[in-house]
BAFIZA-106784 format. One record per residue (C-alpha): x, y, z. Coordinates in steps of 0.5 Angstrom, whole numbers, padded with zeros to 4 digits, always signed. Layout:
% BAFIZA-106784
XYZ ...
% end
This chain:
% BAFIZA-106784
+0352+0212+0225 +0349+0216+0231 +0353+0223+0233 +0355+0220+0241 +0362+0218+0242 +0364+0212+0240 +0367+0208+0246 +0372+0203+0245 +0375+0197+0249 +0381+0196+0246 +0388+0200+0247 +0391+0203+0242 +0399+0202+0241 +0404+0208+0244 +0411+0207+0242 +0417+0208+0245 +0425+0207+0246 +0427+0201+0249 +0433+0206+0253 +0426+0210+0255 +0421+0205+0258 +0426+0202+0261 +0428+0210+0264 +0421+0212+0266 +0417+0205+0266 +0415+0208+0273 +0411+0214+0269 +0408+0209+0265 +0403+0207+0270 +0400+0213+0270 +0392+0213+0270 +0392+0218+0264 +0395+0212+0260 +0389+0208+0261 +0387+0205+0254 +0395+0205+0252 +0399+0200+0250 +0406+0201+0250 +0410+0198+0244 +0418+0196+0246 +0420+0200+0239 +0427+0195+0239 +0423+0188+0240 +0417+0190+0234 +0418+0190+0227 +0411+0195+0227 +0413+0201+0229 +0406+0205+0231 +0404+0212+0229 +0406+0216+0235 +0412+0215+0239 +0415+0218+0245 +0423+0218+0245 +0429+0220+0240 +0427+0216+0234 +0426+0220+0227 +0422+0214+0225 +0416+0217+0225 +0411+0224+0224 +0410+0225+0232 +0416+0224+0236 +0417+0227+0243 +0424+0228+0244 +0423+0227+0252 +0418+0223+0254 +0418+0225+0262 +0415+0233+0258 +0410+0229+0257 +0408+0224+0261 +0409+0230+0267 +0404+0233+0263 +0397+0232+0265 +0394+0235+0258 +0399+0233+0254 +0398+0227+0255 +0390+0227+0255 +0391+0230+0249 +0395+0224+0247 +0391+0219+0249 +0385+0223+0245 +0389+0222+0239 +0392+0215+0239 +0385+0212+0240 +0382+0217+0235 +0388+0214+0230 +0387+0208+0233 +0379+0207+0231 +0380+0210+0224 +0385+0207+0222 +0381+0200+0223 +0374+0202+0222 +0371+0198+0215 +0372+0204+0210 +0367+0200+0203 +0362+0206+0201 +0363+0213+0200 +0358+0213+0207 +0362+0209+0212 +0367+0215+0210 +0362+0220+0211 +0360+0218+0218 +0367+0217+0219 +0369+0224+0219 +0362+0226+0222 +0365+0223+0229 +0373+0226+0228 +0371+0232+0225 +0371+0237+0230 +0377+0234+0233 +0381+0236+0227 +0378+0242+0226 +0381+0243+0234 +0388+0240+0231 +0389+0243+0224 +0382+0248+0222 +0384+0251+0215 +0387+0243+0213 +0381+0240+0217 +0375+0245+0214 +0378+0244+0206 +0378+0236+0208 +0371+0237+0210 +0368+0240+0204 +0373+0234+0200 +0370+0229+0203 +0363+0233+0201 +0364+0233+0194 +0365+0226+0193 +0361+0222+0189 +0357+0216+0190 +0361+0211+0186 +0368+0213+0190 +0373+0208+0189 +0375+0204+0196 +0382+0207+0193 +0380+0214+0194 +0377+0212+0201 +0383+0210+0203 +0386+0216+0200 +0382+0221+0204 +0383+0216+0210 +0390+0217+0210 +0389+0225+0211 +0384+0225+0217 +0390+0220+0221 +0395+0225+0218 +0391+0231+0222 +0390+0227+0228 +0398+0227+0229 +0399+0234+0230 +0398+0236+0237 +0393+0241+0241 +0395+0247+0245 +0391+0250+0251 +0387+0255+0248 +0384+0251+0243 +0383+0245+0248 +0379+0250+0252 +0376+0253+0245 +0375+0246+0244 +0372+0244+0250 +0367+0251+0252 +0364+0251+0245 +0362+0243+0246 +0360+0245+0252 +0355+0250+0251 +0352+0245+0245 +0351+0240+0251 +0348+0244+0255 +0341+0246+0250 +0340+0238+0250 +0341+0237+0257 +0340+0245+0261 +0345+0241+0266 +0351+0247+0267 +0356+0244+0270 +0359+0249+0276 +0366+0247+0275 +0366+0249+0268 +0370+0255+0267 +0368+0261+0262 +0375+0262+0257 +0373+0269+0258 +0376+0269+0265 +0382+0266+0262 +0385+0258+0260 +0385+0255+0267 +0390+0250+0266 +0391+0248+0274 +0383+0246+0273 +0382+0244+0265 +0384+0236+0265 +0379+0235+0271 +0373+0239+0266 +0375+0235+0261 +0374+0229+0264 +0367+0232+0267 +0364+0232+0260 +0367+0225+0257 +0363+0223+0263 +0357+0227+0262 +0358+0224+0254 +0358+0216+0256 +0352+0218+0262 +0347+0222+0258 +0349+0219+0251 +0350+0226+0248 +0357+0227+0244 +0363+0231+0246 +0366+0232+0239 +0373+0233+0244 +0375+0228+0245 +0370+0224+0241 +0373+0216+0242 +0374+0214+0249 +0376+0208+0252 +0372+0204+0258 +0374+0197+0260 +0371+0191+0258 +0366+0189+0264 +0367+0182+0266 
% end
């Protein structure tokens, strides 16, 4: 598997409450939701892994879905990890080597979200041997999904993003002018925009942007 970022065309599922979609519906049109699906959680049987609303049925749960969907970091950071979660829940995991590359793809991303469980899950998945079982497999994907629930913050988003940054720029030796030093300060008001720049530059030039390492396009017609 190559190391640029996996392009997806199918939506990955968000739930929320009945009382909630119909409450915030407007919101929900919002053009950081692209390539997520709701999920109705009163008319489904199969609950979804993240969820905005009241229920406590879940590991990730919102308690207002307006602090999210007003939010435009928060919900990039959302939709990053639901469609990191949705493409590693589904991805064919027979041999230890589909794992490997698996994480090759997510790694950075996790190590973002949790360093020191990511770092240990890393040298885990190194130490296995050859004849790893598909249980085993199975085992350590349940572990990459369970960090990609755990949301981001600021500082790390922006840590996250100038250390891909400066790996992008000696392959490329294109500096971006919009991009800010986080020396200068996290730059909030400017930060979703940057991120944006760079999984663009990602699909444009086929270089990795371990960010945000799975983006959605929709299918050409």
């Amino acid at each position: 598997m190559d190391k640029i970022n996996i392009i997806v065309h199918e939506k990955a599922p968000l739930g929320i409450t009945e009382r909630d979609y119909e409450l915030h519906k407007t919101s929900l049109s919002s053009e950081g939701l692209e390539g997520i699906f709701m999920v109705v959680l009163e008319k489904s049987e199969d609950l979804p892994p993240f969820i905005l609303g009241d229920s406590q049925n879940k590991e990730e749960v919102y308690s207002s879905p307006c602090s999210v969907l007003e939010d435009p970091l928060k919900l990039w950071d959302l939709k990053r990890r639901i469609l990191a979660y949705h493409w590693m829940k589904n991805i064919p995991l027979p041999h230890r080597q589909s794992l490997f590359e698996s994480w090759y793809i997510l790694k950075f991303l996790c190590q973002e979200l949790k360093n020191v469980d990511a770092r240990q899950l890393g040298r885990d998945i190194a130490a296995l041997q050859s004849d790893a079982g598909i249980e085993v497999l199975e085992e350590f994907r349940g572990k990459i999904l369970s960090l990609l629930q755990y949301p981001s913050t600021p500082e790390k988003i922006r840590g996250s993003l100038w250390k891909n940054y400066t790996n992008q720029l000696k392959k490329t030796h294109h500096p971006l002018s919009e991009i800010r030093d986080p020396k200068d300060g996290v730059f909030e008001d400017t930060l979703v925009h940057e991120l944006h720049l760079l999984e663009e530059e990602a699909k444009k030039k086929h270089i990795f942007f371990g960010t945000s390492p799975v983006l959605y396009e929709k299918k050409s017609r």
